[in-house]
N, C-alpha and C positions, 0 to 999 in steps of 0.2 A: 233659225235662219229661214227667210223668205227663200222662195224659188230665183230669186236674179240678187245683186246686187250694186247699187252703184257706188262710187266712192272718190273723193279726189282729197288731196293731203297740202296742206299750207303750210312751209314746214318754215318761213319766219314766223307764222304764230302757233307753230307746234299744234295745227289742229287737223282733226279729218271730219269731214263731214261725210254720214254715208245714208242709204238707205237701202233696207236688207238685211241688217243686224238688229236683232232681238237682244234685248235685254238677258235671259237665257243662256246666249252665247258666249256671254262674257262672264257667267259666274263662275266657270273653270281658273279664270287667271285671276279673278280677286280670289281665289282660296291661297293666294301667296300673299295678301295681307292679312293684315290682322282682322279687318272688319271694313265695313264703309259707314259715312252718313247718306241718309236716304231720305228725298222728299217725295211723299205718292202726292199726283194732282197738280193743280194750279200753282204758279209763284204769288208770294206772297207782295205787300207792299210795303216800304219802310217804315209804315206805322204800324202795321199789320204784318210781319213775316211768317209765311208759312212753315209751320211745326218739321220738324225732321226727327226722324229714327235712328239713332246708333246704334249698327248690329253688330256684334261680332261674326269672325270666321264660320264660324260652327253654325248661326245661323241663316246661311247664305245660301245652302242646298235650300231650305223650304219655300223661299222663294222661288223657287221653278215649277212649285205649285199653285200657287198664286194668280187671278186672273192679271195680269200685266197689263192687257189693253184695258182695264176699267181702270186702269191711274191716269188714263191722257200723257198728262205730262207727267215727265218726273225728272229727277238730278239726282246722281250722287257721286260721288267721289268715294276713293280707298283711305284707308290710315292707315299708319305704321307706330308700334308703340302702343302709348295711354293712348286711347278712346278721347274725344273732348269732350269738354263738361256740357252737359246737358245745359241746354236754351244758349249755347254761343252766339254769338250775337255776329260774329263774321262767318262763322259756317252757314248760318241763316243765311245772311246776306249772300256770300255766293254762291246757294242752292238757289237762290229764286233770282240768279242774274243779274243784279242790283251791284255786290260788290266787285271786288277786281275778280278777275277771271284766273286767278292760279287760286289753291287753295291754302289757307292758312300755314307757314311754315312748320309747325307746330306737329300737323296731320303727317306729315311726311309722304304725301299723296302721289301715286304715276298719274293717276288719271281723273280727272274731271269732265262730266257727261252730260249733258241736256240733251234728252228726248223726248219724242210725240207721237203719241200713237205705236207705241213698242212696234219699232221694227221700219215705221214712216220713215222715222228721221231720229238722227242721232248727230249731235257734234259732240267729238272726243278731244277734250285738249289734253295732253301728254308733257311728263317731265321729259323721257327720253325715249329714244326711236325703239331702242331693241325691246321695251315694253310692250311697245305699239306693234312693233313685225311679229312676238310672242303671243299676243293677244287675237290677233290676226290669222296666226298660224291655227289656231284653235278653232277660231271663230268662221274659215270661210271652209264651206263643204268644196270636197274635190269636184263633183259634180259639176260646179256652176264653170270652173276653169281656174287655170292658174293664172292668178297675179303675180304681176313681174312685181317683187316688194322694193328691187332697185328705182325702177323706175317711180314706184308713187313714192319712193323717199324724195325724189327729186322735185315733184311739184308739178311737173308742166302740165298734166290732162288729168282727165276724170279719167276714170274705166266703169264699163260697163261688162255683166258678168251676168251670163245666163247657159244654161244648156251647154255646157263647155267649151263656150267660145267667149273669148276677151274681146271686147270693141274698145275702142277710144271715144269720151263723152266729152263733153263742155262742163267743166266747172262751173258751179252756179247753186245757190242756195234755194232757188225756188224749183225745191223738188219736182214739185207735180208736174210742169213743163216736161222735165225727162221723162216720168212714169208716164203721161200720159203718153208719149211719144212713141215709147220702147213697150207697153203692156197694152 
């Protein structure tokens, strides 16, 4: 976890966009799947899809050693179950953005991820909320303050989170306008 964090929740498209959260943070709550697919780096293009890694459970701690910011970007989602077959051709697809934005029925997925810059920027889309408030429970240090998790179920504002005081932010995808604002 970064020293602040922002964050605001879209909950007709089941998504949160934050920045603050590290990749890291979140491998406590996938050890309740069975594994993830994972894209390190750039998206790929539909002639061209970028390669993805199937890891299981078990290999998910070693990732915490791993330099994260030398991937840039990355994607992955959870599974539940069989693993998918090596080179799917829709997992591909929706790691590099291109296909629909849930993940294959198949995967049994809570969560699907695009980041930049581990820790810059993250959009989380979610099956369901109490994934998300569980994941979150995890994921935000006491330090920074508590988030009211009713309220960002609801949708209306951003929050900003630093030094144990909660502000209210503007919704908005162009991170850096906040960061440069607030850092």
């Amino acid at each position: 976890m970064r020293h602040y964090l922002y964050i605001w929740h879209d909950p007709a498209e089941r998504m949160l966009v934050a920045s603050g959260i590290e990749f890291n943070d979140v491998i406590p709550a996938l050890l309740d799947a069975d594994g993830i697919v994972l894209r390190k780096g750039s998206a790929g293009t539909p002639r061209k899809p970028a390669g993805y890694q199937t890891l299981a459970r078990q290999q998910l701690p070693a990732l915490a050693h791993e330099d994260i910011h030398a991937w840039g970007s990355h994607a992955w989602a959870d599974w539940q179950g069989a693993p998918p077959a090596p080179g799917d051709a829709d997992v591909a697809a929706m790691l590099d953005h291109r296909g629909a934005l849930t993940p294959p029925a198949a995967l049994r997925s809570r969560f699907l991820a695009f980041a930049h810059d581990d820790g810059w920027y993250l959009k989380l889309l979610y099956a369901a909320w109490d994934d998300v408030a569980q994941l979150l429970a995890g994921a935000i240090a006491p330090t920074l303050g508590e988030l009211d998790m009713d309220a960002l179920q609801q949708g209306s504002d951003g929050y900003w989170l630093q030094d144990g005081a909660v502000q209210a932010e503007l919704k908005t995808y162009n991170i850096d306008s906040v960061l440069n604002r607030r850092l």
